[in-house]
Residue frames as a rotation matrix with the C-alpha (Angstrom) as fourth column:
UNK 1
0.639 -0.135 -0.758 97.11
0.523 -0.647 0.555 61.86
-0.565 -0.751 -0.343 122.51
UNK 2
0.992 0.069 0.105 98.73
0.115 -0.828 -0.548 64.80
0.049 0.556 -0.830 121.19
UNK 3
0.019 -0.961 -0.274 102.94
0.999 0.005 0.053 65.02
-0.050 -0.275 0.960 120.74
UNK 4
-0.406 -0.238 0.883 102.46
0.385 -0.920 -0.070 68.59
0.829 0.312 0.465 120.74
UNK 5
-0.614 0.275 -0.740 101.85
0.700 -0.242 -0.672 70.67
-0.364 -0.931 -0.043 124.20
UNK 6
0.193 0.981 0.026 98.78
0.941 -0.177 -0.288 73.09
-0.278 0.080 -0.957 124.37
UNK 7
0.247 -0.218 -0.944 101.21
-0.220 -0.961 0.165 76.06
-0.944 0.167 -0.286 124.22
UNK 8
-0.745 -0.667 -0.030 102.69
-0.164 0.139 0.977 74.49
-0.647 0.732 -0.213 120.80
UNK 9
-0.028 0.888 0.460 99.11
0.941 0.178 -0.286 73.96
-0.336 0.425 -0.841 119.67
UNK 10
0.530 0.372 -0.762 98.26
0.432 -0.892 -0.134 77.82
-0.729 -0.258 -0.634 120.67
UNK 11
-0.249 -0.739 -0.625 101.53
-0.404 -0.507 0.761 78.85
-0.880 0.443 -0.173 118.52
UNK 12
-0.800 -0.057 0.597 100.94
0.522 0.423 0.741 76.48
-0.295 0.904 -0.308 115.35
UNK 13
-0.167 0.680 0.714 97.21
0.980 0.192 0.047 77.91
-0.105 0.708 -0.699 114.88
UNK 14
0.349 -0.146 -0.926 98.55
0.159 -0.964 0.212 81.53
-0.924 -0.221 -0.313 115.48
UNK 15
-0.257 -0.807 -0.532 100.59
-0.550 -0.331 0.767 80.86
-0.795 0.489 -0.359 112.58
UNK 16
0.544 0.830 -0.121 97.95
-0.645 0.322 -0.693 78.87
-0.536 0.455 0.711 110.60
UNK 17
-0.830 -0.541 -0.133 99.93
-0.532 0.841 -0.103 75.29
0.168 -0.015 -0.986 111.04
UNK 18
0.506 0.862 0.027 98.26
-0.709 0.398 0.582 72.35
0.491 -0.314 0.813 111.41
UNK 19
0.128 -0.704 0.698 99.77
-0.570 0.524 0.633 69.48
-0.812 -0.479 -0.335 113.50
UNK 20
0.817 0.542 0.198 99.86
0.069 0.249 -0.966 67.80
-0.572 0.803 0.166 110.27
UNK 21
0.888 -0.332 0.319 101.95
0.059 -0.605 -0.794 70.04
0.457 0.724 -0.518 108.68
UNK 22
0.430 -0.688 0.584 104.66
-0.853 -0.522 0.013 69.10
0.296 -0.504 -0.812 111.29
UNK 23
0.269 -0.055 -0.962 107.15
-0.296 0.945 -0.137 66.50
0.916 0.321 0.238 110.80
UNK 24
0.685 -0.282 0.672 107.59
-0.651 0.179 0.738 64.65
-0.328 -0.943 -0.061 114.28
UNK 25
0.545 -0.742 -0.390 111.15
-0.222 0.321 -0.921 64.21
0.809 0.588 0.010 114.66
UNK 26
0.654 -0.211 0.726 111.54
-0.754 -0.104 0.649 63.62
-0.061 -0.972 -0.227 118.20
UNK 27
0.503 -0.595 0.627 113.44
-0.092 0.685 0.723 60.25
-0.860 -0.421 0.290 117.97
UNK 28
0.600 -0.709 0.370 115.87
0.665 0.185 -0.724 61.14
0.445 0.681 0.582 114.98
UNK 29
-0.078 -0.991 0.107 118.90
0.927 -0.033 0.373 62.65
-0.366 0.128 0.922 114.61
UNK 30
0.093 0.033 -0.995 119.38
-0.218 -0.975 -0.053 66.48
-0.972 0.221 -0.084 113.49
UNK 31
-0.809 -0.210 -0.549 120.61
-0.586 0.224 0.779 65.09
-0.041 0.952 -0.304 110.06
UNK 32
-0.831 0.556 -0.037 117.72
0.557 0.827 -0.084 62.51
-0.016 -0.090 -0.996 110.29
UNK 33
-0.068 0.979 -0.191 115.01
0.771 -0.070 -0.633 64.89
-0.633 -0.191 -0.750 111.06
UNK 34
-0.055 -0.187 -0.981 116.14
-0.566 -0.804 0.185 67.40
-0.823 0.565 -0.062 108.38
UNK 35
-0.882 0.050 -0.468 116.28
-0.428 0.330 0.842 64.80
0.197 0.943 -0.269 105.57
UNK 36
-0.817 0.465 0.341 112.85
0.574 0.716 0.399 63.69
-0.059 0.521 -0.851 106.15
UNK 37
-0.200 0.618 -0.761 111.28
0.366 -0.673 -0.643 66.55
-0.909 -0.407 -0.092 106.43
UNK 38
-0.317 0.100 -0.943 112.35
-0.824 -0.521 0.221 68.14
-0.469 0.848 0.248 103.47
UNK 39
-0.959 0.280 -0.045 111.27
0.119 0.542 0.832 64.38
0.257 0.792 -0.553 101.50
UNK 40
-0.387 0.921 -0.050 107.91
0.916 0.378 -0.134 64.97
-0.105 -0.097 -0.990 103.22
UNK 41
-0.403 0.190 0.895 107.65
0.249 -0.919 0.307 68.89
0.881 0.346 0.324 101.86
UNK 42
0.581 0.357 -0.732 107.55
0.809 -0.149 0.569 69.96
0.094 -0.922 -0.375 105.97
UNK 43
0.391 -0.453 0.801 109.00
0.147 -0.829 -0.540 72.93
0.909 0.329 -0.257 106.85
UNK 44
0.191 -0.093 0.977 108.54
-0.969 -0.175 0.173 72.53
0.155 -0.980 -0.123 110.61
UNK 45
-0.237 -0.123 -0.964 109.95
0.379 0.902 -0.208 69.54
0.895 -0.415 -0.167 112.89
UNK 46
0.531 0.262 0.806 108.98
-0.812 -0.113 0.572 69.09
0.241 -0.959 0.152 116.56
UNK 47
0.118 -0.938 -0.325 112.10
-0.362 0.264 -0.894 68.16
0.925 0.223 -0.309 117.93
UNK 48
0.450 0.230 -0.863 113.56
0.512 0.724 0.461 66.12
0.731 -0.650 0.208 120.86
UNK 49
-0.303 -0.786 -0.538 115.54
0.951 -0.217 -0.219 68.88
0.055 -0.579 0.814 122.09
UNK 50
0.610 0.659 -0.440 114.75
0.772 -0.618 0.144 71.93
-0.177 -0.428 -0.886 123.51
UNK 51
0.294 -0.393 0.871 116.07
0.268 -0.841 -0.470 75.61
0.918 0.371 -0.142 122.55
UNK 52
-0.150 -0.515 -0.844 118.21
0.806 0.431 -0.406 77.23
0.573 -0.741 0.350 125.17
UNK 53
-0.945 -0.067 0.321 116.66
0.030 -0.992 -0.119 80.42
0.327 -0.103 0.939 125.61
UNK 54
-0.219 0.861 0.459 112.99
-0.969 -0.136 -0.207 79.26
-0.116 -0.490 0.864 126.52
UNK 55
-0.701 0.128 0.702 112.86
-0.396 0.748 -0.533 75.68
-0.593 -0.651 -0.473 126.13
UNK 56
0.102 0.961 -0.256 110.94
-0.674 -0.122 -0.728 75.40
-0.732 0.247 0.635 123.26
UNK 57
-0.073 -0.282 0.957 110.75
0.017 0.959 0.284 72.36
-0.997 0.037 -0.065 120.50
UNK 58
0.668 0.452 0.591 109.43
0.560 0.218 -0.799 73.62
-0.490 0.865 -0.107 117.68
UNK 59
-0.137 -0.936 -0.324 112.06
-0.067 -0.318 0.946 74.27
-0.988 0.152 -0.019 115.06
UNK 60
0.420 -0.373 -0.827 113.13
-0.887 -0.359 -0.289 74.96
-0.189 0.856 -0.482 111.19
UNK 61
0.888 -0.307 -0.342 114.55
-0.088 0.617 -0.782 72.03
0.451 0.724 0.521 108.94
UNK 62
0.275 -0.901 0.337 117.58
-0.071 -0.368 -0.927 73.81
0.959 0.231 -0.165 109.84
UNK 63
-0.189 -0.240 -0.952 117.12
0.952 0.193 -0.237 73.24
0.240 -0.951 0.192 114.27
UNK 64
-0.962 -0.225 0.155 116.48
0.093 -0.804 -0.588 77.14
0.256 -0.551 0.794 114.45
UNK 65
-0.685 0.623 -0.377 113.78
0.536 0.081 -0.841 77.89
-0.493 -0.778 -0.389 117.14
UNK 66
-0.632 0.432 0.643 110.69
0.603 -0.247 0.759 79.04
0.487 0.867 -0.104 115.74
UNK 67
0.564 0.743 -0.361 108.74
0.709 -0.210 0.674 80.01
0.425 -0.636 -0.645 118.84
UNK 68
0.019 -0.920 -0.392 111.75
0.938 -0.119 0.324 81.98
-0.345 -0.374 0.861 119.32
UNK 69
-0.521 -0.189 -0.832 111.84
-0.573 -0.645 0.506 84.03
-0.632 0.741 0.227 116.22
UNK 70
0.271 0.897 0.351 108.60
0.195 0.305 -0.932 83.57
-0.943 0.321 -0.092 114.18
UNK 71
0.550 0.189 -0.814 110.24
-0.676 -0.471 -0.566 85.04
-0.490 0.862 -0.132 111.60
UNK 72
-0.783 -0.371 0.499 112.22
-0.177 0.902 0.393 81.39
-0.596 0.220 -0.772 110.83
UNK 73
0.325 0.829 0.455 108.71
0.380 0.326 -0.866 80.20
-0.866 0.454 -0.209 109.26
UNK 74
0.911 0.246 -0.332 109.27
-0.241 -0.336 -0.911 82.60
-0.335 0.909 -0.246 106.33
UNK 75
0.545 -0.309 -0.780 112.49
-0.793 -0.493 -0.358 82.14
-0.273 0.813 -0.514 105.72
UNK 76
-0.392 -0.410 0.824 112.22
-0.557 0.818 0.142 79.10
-0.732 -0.403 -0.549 105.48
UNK 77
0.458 0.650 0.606 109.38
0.479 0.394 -0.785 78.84
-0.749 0.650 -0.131 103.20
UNK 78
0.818 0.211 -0.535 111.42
-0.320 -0.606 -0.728 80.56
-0.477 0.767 -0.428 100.84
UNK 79
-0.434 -0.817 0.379 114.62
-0.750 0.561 0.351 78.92
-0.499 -0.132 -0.856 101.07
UNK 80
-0.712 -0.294 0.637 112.36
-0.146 0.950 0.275 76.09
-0.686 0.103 -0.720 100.05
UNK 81
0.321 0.947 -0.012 109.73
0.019 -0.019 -1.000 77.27
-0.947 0.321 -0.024 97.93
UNK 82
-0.148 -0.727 0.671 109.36
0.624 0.458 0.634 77.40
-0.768 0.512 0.385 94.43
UNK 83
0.531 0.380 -0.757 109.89
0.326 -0.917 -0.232 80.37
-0.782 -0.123 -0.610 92.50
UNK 84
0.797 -0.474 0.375 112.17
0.419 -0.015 -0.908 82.36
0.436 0.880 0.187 89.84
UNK 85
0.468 -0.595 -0.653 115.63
0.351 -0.553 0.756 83.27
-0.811 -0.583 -0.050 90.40
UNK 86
0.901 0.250 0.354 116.62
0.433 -0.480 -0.763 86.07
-0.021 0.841 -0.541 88.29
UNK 87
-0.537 -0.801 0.265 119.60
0.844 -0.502 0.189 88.21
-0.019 0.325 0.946 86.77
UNK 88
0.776 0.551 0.308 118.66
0.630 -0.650 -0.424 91.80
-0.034 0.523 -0.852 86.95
UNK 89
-0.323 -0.819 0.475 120.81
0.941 -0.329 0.072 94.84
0.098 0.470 0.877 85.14
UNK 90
0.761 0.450 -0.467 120.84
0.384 -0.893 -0.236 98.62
-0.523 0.000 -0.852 85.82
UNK 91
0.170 -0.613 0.771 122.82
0.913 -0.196 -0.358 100.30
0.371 0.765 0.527 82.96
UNK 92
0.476 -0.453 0.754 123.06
-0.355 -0.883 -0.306 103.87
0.805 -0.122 -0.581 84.59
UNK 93
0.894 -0.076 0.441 124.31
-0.423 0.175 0.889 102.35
-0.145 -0.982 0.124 87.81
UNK 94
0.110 -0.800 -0.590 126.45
-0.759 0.316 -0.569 99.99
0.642 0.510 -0.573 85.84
UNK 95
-0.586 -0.114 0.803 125.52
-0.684 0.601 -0.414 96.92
-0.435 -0.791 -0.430 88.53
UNK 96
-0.539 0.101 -0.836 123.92
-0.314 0.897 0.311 93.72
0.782 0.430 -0.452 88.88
UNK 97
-0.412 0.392 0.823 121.27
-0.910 -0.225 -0.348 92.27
0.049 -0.892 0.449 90.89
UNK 98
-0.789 0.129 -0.601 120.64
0.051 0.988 0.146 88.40
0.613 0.084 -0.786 91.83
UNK 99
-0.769 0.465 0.439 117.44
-0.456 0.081 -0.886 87.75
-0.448 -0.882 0.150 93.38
UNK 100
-0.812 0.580 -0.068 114.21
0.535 0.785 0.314 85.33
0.235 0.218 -0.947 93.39
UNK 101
-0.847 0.516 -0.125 110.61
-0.412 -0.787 -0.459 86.25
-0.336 -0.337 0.880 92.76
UNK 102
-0.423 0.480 0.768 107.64
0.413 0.857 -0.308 84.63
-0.806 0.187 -0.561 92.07
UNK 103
0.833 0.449 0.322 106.06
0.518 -0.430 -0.740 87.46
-0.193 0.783 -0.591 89.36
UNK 104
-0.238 -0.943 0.233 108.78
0.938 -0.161 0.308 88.41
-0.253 0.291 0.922 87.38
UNK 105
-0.133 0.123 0.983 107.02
0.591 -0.787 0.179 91.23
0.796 0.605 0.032 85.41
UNK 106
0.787 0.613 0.064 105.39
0.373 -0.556 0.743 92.35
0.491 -0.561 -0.666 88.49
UNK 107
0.534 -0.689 -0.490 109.26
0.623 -0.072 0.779 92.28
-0.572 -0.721 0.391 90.54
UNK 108
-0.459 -0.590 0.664 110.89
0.884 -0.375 0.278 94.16
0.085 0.715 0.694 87.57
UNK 109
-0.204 0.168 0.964 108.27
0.458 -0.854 0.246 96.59
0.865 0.492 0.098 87.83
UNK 110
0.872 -0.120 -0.475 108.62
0.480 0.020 0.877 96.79
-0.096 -0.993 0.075 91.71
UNK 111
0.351 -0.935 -0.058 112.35
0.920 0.332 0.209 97.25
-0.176 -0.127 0.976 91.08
UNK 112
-0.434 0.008 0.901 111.94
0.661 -0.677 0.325 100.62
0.612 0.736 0.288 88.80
UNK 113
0.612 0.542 0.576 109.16
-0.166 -0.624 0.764 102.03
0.773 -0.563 -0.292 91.06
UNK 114
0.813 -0.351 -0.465 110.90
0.582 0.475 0.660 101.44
-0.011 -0.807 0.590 94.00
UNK 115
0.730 -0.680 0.071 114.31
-0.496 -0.598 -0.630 103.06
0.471 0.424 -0.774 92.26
UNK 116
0.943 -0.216 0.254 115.73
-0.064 0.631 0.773 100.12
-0.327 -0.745 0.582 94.45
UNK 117
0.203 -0.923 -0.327 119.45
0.766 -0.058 0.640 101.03
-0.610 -0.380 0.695 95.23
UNK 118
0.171 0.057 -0.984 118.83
0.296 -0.955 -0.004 104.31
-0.940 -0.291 -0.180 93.73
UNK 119
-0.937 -0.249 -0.246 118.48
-0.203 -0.184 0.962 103.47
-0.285 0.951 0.121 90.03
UNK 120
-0.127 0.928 -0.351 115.34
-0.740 -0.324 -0.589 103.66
-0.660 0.185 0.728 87.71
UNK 121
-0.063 -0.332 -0.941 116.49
-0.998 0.048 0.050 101.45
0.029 0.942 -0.334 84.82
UNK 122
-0.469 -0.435 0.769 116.33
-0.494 0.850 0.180 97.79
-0.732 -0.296 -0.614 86.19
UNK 123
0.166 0.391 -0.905 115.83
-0.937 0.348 -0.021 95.12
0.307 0.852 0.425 83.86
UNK 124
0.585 0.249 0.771 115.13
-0.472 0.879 0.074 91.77
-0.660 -0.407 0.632 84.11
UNK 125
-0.160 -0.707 -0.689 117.96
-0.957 -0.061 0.284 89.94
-0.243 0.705 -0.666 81.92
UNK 126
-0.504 0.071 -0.861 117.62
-0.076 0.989 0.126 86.04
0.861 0.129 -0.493 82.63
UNK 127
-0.032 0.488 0.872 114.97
-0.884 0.393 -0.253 84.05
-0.466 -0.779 0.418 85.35
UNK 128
-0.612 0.104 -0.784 114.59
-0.105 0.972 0.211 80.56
0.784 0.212 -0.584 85.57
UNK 129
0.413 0.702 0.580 111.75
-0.881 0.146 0.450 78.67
0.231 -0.697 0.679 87.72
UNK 130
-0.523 -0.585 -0.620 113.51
-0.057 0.750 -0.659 76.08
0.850 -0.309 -0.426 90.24
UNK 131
0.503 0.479 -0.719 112.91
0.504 0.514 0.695 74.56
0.702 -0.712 0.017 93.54
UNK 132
0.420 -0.641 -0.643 114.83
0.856 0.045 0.515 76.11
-0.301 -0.767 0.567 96.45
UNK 133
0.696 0.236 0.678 114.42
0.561 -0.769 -0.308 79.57
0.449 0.595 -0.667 95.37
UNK 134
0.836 -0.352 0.422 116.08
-0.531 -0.716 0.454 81.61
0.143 -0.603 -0.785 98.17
UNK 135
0.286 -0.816 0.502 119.17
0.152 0.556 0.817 78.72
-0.946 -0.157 0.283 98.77
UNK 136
0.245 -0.292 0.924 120.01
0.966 0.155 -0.207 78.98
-0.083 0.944 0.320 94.99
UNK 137
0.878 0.268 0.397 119.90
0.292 -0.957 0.000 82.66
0.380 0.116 -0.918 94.97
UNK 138
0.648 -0.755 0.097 122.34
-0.581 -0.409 0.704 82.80
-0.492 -0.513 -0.704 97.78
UNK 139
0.246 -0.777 0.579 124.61
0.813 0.491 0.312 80.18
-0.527 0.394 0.753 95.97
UNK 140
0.281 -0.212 0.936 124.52
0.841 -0.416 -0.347 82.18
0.463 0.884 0.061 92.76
UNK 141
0.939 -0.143 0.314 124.95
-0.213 -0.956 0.202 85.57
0.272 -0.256 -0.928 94.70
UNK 142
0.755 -0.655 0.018 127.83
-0.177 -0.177 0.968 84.16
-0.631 -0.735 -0.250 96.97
UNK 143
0.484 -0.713 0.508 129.82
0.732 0.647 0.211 82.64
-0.479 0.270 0.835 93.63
UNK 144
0.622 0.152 0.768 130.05
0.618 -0.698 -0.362 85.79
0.481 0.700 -0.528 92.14
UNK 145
0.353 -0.854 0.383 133.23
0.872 0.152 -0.465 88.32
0.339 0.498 0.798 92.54
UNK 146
-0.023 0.006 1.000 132.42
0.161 -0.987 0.009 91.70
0.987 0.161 0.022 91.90
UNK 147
-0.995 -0.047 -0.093 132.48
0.104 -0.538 -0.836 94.18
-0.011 -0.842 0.540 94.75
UNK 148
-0.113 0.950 -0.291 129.03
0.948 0.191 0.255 94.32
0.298 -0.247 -0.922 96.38
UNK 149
-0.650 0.132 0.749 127.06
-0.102 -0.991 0.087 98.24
0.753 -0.020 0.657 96.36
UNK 150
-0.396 0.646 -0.652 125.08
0.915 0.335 -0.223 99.25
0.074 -0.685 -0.724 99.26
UNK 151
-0.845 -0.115 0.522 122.90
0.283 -0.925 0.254 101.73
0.454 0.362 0.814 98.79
UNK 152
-0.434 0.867 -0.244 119.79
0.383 -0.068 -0.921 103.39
-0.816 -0.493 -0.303 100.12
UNK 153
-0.692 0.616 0.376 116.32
0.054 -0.475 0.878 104.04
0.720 0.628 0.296 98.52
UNK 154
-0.737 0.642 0.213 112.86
-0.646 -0.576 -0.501 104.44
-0.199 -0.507 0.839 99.82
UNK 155
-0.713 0.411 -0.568 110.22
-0.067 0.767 0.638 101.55
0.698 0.493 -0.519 100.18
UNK 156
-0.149 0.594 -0.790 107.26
0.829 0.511 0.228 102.46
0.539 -0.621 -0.569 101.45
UNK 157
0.781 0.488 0.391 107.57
0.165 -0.763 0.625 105.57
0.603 -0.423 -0.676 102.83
UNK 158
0.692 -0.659 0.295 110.67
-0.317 0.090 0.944 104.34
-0.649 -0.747 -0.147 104.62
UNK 159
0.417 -0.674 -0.610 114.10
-0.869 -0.098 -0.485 104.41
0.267 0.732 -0.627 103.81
UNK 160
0.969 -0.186 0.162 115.73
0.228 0.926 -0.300 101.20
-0.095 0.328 0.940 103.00
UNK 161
0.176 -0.980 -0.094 119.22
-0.776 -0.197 0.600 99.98
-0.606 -0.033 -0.795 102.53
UNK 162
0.905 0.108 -0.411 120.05
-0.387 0.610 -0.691 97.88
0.176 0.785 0.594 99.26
UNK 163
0.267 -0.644 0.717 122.09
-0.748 0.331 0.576 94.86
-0.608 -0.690 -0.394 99.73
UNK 164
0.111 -0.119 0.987 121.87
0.473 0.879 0.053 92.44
-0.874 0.461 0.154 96.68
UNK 165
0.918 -0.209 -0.338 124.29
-0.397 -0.417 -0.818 94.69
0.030 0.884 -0.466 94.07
UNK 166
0.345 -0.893 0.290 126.78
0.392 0.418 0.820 93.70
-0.853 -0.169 0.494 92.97
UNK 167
0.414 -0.376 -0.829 129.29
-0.397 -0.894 0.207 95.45
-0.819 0.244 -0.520 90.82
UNK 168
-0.519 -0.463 0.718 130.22
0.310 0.681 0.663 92.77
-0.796 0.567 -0.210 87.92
UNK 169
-0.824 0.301 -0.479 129.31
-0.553 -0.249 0.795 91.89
0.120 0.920 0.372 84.43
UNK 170
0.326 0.928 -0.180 126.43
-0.943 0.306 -0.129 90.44
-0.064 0.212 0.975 83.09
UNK 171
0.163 -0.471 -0.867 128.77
-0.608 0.645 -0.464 87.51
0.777 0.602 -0.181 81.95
UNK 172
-0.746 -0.460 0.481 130.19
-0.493 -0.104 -0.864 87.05
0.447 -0.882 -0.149 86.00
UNK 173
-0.402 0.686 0.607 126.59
-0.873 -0.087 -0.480 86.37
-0.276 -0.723 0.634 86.77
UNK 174
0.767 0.604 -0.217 125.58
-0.641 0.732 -0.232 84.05
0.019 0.317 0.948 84.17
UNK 175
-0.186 -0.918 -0.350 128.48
-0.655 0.382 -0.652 82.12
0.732 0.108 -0.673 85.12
UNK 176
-0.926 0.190 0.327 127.20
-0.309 0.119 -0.944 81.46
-0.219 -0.974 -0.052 88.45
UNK 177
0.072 0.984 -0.160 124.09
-0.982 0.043 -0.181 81.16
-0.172 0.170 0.970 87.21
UNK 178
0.096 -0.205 -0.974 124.96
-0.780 0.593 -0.202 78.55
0.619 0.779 -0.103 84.87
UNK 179
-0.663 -0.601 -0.446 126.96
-0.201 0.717 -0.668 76.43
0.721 -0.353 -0.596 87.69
UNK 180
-0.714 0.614 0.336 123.85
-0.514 -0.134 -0.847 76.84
-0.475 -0.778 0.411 90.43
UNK 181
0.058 0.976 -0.212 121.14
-0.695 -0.113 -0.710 75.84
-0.716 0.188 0.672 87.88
UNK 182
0.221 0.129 0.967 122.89
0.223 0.958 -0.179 73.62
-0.950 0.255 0.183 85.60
UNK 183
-0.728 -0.533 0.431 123.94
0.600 -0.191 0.777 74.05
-0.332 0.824 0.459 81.89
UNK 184
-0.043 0.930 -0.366 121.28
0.080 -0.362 -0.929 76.90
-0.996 -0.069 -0.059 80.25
UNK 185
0.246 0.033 0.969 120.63
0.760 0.613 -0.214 76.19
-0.601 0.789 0.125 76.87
UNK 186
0.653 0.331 0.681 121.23
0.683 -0.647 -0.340 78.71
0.328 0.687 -0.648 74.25
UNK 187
0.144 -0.883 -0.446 124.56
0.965 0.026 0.261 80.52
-0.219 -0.468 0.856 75.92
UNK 188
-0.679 -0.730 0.080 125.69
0.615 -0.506 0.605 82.27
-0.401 0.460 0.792 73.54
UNK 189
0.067 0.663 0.746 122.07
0.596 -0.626 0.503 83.99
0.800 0.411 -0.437 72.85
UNK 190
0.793 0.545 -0.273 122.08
0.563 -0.484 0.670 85.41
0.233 -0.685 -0.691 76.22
UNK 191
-0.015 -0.959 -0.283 125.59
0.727 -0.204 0.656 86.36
-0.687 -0.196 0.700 76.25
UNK 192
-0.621 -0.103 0.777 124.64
0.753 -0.352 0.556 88.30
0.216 0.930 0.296 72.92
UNK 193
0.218 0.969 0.115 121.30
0.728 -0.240 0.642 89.56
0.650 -0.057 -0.758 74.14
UNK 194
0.919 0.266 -0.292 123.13
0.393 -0.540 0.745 91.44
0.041 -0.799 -0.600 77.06
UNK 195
0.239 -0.732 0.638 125.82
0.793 -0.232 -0.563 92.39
0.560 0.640 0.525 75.46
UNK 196
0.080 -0.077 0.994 125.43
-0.144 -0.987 -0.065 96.10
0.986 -0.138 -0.090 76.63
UNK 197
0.819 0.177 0.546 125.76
-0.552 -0.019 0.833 94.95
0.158 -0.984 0.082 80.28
UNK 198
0.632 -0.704 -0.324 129.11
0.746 0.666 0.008 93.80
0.210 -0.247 0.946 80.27
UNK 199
0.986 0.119 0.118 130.57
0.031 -0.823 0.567 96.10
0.164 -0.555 -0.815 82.47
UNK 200
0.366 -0.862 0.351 134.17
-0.200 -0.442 -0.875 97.24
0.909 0.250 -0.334 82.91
């Protein structure tokens, strides 16, 4: 017999789940069903408790409702996927940008076309491939100083509102970097290499 109800069926193959793909955590512990999920590479748990806004079980690693807000699923899978998290520089802007992509070349040129936060010039500086793309990111974004730029551009046809500048050096970042990801060999080449991005 099924631990999953016919509406939680209906919702997993909306969202092309299998029951499978869901760790059953009814008789643990929030901390309990969050650490074995993530050792069993699950993203969803079907939980003993119920959400307080409709009553639903299925949840995020994290306990947030999923039948709630479908949009938990992704950002979750990204939080835990595995991907590149990158350093990118705009010299006319005179900023910094921390973010995670799975095609660099392709996200660098995204960045440019785009004109994302209203510059043309972006440059990949440093990426690394890690686990826990989107949770690293935010580490590395949140250790970091500088005064954060919000700008608009235009994505899509629709205007947008850029949120992941930051006003620092190049140096500032690969600090953070460094401490998020672990010692990065060769220092003092990247520290040379981007020289021209060490920003006042």
């Amino acid at each position: 017999m099924s631990a999953f109800t016919e509406e939680e069926l209906q919702f997993l193959r909306k969202h092309r789940f299998s029951e499978d793909e869901v760790h059953d955590g009814r008789f643990q512990t929030k901390t309990g069903r969050e650490m074995a999920a993530k050792a069993a590479g699950k993203i969803l748990v079907l939980s003993n408790t119920k959400c307080r806004a409709m009553g639903h079980r299925l949840r995020t690693r994290a306990g947030h409702c999923i039948q709630c807000n479908p949009t938990n699923i992704a950002f979750t899978a990204r939080e835990s996927s595995r991907g590149n998290v990158y350093i990118a520089g705009s010299l006319s802007g005179r900023v910094i940008k921390i973010g995670a992509a799975k095609d660099i070349a392709q996200r660098e040129r995204q960045l440019r076309a785009e004109r994302y936060g209203g510059f043309a010039d972006w440059s990949i500086l440093l990426h690394l491939e890690v686990d826990n793309v989107g949770k690293i990111e935010r580490d590395i974004s949140s250790r970091i100083s500088g005064n954060r730029v919000f700008n608009d551009y235009v994505k899509d046809g629709r205007e947008q509102l850029a949120i992941e500048i930051i006003r620092c050096s190049f140096s500032d970042a690969f600090r953070a970097f460094s401490e998020c990801v672990g010692g990065i060999e060769r220092a003092r080449f990247w520290m040379n290499r981007n020289r021209q991005y060490e920003f006042d």
